[in-house]
N, C-alpha and C positions, 0 to 999 in steps of 0.2 A: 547467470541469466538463463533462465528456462525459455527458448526462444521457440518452443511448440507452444507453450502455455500461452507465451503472449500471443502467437499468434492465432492460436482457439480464442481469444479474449478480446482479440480483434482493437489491441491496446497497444500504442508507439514505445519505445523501448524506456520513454524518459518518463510517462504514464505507470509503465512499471518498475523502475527504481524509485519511482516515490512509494509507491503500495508497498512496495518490499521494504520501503525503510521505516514506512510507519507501524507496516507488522514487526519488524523487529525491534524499534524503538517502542512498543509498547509492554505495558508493564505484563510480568508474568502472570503476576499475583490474580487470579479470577475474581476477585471483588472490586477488579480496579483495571481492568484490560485494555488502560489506554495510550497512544501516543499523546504526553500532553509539550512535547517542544513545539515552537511557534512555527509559523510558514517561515519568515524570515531566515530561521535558525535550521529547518531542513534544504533552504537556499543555500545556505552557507555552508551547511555540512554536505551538500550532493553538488555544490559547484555550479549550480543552474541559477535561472532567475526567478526572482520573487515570484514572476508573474507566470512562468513555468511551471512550477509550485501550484499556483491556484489554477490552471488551468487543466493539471494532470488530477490535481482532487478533484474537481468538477466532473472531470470526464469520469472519474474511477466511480464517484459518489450514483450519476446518473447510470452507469454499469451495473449499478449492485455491490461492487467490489470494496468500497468502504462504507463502515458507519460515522457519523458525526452525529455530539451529546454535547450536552454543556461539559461534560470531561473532557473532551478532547476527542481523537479521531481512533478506528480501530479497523482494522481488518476484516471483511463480513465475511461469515462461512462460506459460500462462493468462492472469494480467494482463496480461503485456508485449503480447501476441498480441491481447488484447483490443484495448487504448489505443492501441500503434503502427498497427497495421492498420486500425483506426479512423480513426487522425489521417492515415494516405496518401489511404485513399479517399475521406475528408471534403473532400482538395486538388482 
C-alpha cells in the first residue's frame, strides 16, 4: 500500500485496493489492457462487498483513475503515473 499516493489521491484505502486490483488483474497484452472479472468476483476476491466494489469504482472512475469500455475496466494513466513513478523514485 503506497499510502502517500493514496493520500495525494485523496482516495480511502479500500478505493485503492480496488484500483490496484483492477491494474493488476488486467491483461498485459496492449491490444486488450483490461480487467474483465466481474464486480461480484473482485468482491469475493478482496473480501469486501459488492456494494464496496461499486462504490470504490465510482469514486476511482469520477477521479480519472480508471477507464471503463464495453471490455471491461483498466487503469487510466493518472493511476499508472501515480504508482509507477512512485515505486522508481521510492528505489
Amino acid at each position: 500500500m503506497l499510502h502517500d499516493v493514496r493520500d495525494k489521491l485523496d482516495i480511502s484505502l479500500t478505493t485503492f485496493v480496488v484500483i490496484d486490483s483492477i491494474h493488476k488483474l488486467s491483461s498485459s497484452d496492449v491490444r486488450f489492457p483490461y480487467c474483465v472479472m466481474s464486480k461480484n468476483d473482485i468482491a469475493d476476491f478482496l473480501k469486501i462487498s459488492r456494494r464496496t466494489v461499486f462504490r470504490s469504482i465510482d469514486e476511482a472512475e469520477n477521479l480519472g483513475l480508471i477507464e471503463r469500455s464495453e471490455h471491461g475496466l483498466r487503469a487510466s494513466e493518472k493511476w499508472i503515473k501515480a504508482v509507477e513513478i512512485y515505486s522508481i523514485q521510492a528505489k
